[in-house]
C-alpha positions as CSV (number, residue, x, y, z in Angstrom):
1,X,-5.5,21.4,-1.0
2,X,-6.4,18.1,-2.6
3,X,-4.3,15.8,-3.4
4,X,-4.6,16.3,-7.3
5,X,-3.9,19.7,-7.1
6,X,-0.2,19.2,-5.0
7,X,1.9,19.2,-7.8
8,X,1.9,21.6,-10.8
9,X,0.9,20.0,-14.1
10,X,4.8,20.3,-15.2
11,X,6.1,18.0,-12.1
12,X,3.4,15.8,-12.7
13,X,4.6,15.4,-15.8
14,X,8.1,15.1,-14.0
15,X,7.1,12.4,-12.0
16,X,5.6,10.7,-14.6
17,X,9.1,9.8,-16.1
18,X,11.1,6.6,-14.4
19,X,13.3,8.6,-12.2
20,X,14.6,6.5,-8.8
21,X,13.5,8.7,-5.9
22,X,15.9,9.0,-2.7
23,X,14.0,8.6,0.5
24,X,14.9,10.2,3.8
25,X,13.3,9.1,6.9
26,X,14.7,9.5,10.6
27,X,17.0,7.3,12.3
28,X,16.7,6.7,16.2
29,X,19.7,8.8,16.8
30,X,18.3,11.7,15.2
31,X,20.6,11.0,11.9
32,X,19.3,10.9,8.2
33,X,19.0,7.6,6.6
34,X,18.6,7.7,2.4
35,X,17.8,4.9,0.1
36,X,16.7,5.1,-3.4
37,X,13.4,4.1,-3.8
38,X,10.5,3.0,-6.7
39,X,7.8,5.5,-6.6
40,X,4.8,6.4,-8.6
41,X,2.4,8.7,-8.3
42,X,-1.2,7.6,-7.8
43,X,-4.3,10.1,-8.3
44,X,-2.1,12.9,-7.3
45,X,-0.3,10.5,-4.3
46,X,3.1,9.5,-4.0
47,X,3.0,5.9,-3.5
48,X,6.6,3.6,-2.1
49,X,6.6,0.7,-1.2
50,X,9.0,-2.1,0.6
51,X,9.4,-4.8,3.2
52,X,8.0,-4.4,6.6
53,X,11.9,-5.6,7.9
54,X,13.7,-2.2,5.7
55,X,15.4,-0.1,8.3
56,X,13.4,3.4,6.9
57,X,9.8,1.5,7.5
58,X,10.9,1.1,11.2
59,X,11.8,4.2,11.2
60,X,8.6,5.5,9.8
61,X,6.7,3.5,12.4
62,X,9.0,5.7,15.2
63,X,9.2,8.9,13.0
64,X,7.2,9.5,9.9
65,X,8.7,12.4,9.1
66,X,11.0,12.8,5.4
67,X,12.3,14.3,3.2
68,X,11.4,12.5,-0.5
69,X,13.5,14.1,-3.9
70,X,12.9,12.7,-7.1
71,X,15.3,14.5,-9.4
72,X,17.2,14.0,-12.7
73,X,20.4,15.9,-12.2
74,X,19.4,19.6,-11.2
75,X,15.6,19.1,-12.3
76,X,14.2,17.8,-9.8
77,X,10.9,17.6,-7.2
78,X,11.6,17.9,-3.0
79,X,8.8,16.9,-0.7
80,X,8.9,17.6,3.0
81,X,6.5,15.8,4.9
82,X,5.3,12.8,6.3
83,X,4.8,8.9,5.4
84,X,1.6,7.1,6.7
85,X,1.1,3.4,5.6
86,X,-1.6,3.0,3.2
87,X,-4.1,0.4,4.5
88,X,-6.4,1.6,2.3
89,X,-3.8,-0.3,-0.7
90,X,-2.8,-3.3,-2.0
91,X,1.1,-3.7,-1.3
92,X,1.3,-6.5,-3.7
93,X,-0.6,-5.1,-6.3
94,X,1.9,-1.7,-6.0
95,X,4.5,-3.8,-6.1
96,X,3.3,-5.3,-9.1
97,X,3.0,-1.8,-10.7
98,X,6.0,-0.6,-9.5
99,X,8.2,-3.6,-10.9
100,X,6.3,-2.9,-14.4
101,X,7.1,0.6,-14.5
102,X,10.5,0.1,-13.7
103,X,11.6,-3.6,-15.5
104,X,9.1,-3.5,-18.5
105,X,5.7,-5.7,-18.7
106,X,7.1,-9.8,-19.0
107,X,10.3,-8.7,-16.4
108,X,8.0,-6.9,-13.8
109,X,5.4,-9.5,-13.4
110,X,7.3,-12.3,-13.3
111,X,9.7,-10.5,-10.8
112,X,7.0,-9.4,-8.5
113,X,5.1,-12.8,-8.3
114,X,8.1,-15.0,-7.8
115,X,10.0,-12.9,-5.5
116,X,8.3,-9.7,-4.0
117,X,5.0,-11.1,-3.7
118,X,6.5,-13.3,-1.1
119,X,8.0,-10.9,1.6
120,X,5.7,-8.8,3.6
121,X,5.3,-6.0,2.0
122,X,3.4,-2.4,3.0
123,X,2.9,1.0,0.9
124,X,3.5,3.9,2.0
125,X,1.8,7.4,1.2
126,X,4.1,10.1,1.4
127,X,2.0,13.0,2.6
128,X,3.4,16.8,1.7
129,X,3.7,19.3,3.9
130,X,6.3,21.5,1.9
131,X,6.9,21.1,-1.9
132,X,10.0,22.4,-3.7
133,X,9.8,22.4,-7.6
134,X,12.9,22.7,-10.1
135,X,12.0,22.1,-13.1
């Protein structure tokens, strides 16, 4: 299936809307580890991004398996699968995006140059193996 054709046309318009999502990814003792999250989706692709020193991108680097859920209340989108780093990206320019989405046009880009552009940053793709939709 390609990438564009993942999600139904009613949780694409889901994920369109500003919802935080809650990121899962495997800690060394087996254990879940959760953090909300910035997402967007990109061409059909979950995009996140963060620092390279965030506990869940080590864990990716050991494990890349998650769990992803983007919900609002009991609507809500549940991905199984698998985060890979997106060479093929821009972390800065996500980052950029992201912070727009989420803060507005003027707060977004003056957050993300002044403060996120200067960490080392990576996005991730988070790659679907299993797709749960309630909506």
């Amino acid at each position: 299936m390609a990438a564009t054709d993942q999600f139904s046309d009613k949780a694409k318009e889901f994920l369109g809307g500003k919802h935080f999502g809650k990121f899962a990814s495997v800690k060394k003792d087996g254990s879940p580890h959760v953090t909300p999250i910035w997402y967007m989706l990109d061409d059909g692709k979950l995009i996140v991004n963060m620092t390279k020193q965030r506990v869940k991108y080590k864990n990716i680097m050991r494990d890349p398996r998650i769990c992803f859920l983007i919900d609002d209340g009991y609507p809500q989108v549940l991905v199984f699968g698998r985060a890979r780093v997106a060479t093929e990206r821009d972390p800065l320019k996500d980052i950029e995006t992201l912070a727009i989405r989420y803060t507005g046009e003027e707060t977004g880009r003056k957050r993300a140059r002044e403060y996120f552009w200067k960490m080392d940053r990576v996005s991730l793709e988070i790659v679907p193996e299993k797709i749960l939709e309630d909506l």
